[in-house]
C-alpha positions in Angstrom: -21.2 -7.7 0.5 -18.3 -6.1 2.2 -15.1 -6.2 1.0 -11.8 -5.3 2.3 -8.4 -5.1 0.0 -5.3 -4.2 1.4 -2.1 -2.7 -0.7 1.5 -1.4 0.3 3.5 -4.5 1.2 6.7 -4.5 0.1 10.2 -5.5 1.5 11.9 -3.1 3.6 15.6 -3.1 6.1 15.4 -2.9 9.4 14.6 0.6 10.8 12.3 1.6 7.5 9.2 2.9 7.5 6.1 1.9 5.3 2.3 2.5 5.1 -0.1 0.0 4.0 -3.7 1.3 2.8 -6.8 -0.8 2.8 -9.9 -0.1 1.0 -13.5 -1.2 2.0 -16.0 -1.7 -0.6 -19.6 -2.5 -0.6 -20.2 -0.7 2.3 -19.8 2.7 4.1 -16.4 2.3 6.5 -18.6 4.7 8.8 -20.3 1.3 9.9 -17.4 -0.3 10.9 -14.5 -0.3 13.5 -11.6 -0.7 11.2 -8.3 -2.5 12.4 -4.9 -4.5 11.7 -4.1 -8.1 12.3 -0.9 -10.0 11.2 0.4 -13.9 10.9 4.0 -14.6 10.6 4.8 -18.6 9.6 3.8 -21.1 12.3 2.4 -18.7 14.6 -1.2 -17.5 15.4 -2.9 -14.4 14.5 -1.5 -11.4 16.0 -4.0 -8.3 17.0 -1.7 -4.8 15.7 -4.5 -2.2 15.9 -7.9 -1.0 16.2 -9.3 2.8 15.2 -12.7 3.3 16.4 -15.6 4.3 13.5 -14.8 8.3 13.8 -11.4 7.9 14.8 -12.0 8.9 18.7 -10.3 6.0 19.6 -7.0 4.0 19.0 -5.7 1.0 20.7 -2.3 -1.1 20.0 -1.3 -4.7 20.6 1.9 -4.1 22.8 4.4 -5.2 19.9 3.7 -2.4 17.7 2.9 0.6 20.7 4.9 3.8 20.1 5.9 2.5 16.3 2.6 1.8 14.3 -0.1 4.2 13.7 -3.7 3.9 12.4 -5.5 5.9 10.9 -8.8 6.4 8.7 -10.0 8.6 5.6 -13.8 7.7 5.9 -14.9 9.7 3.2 -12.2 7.8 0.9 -13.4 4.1 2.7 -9.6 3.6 3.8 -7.7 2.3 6.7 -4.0 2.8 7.0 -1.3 1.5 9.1 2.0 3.2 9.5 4.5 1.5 10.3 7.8 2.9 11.9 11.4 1.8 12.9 10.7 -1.7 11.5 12.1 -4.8 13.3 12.7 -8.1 11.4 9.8 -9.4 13.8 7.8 -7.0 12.1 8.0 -9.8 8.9 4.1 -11.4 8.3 1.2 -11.1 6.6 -0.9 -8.5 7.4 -4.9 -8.5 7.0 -7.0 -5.4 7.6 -10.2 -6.0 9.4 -13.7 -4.4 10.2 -15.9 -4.9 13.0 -19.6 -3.6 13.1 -19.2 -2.8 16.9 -17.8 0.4 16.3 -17.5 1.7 18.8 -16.0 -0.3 20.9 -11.9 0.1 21.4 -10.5 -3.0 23.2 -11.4 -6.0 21.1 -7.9 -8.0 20.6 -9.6 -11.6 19.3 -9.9 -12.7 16.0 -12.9 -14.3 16.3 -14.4 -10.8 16.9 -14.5 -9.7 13.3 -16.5 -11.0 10.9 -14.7 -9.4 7.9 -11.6 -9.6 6.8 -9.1 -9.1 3.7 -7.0 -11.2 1.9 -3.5 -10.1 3.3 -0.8 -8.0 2.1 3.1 -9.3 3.1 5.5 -6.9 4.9 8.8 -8.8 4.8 11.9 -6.8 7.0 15.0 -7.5 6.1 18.2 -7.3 8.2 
């Protein structure tokens, strides 16, 4: 059964950088499409990123473009997400997530990956 862990959220000041790491288990992360949601309180689930099974491919929800960059180590089964010139908007939960339709780039819903972790919290402070 596939399973996804996230680590690296921390508090950080406005402008900081960070890097959160996610490892999947009980699978190869070759199968998979590999990307980054978040949730801040009262609001829906927000698409950040998608990174395509090789890497090839890269797409950003518009929030994030020019600051956040992901990335993947397939032969260590990890995703990162670095994160850049932080905004206190930045501040949620963020859950990594795969998607066995690897190859495809734009896929923005939720609903679209069947696997998911169990959130790590970025909280940016001002």
């Amino acid at each position: 059964q596939v399973k996804l862990s996230e680590s690296g959220g921390t508090l950080v000041h406005i402008g900081d950088s960070t890097r959160l790491s996610c490892v999947l288990s009980g699978g190869t992360i070759r199968d998979f499409a590999m990307g980054w949601f978040r949730q801040s309180p009262g609001k829906e689930r927000e698409f950040v990123a998608r990174i395509t099974e090789s890497g090839g491919s890269r797409h950003y929800g518009d929030s994030v473009k020019g600051r956040f960059t992901i990335s993947r180590d397939n032969a260590k089964d990890t995703v990162y997400l670095e994160m850049n010139n932080l905004k206190t908007e930045d501040t949620a939960d963020y859950y990594c997530v795969a998607d066995p339709k690897k190859s495809f780039v734009f896929r923005e819903s939720p609903a679209q990956y069947p696997y998911w972790g169990q959130g790590t919290r970025v909280t940016v402070s001002s």
